[in-house]
C-alpha positions, 0 to 999 in steps of 0.5 A: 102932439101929446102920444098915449103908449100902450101901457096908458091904455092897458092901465085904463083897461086894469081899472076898468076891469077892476071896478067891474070885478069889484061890483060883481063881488061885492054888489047883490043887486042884480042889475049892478052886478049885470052892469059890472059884468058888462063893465069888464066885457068893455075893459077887455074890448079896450085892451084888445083895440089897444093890443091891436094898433100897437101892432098895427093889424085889425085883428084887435078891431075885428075881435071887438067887432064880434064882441059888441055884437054879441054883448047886444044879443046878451043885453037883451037877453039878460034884460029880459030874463032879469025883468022876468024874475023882477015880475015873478019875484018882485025884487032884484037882489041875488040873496031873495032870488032862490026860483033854482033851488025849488 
């Protein structure tokens, strides 16, 4: 039997954060950037869950927990205001989005 350590995990959460910085800097589409930020949200949930089988506690576990449900409540909000501004404005992308600056 093959046992994954804990810096497997902690590489695989690095990347993943890193791609979802990557999108956020680089991308104007809002929904991408959105997506990104959601991208890193989970790489942190996988480097806690990782931190907390090492050391054998469910404090990890119990941060993620509350994490996920809040990334739910976020979604729909997010969604909802993105969609929002999508009628308004028709488009998504950040340069023509200027509703705060009037």
């Amino acid at each position: 039997m093959i046992t994954v350590g804990l810096h497997a995990y902690l590489l695989v959460a690095a990347a993943l954060f890193a791609i979802g910085l990557l999108g956020v800097l680089l991308r104007r589409n809002t929904l991408i950037i959105y997506m990104s930020l959601e991208l890193m949200l989970n790489a942190v949930n996988v480097a806690l869950v990782a931190f907390s089988r090492y050391n054998q506690t469910m404090d990890g576990n119990i941060f993620v927990f509350f994490i996920i449900t809040v990334a739910a409540a976020e979604v729909a909000v997010g969604l909802a205001i993105i969609v929002a501004l999508y009628r308004r404005r028709q488009t998504v992308m950040v340069e023509q989005l200027n509703a705060l600056r009037s």
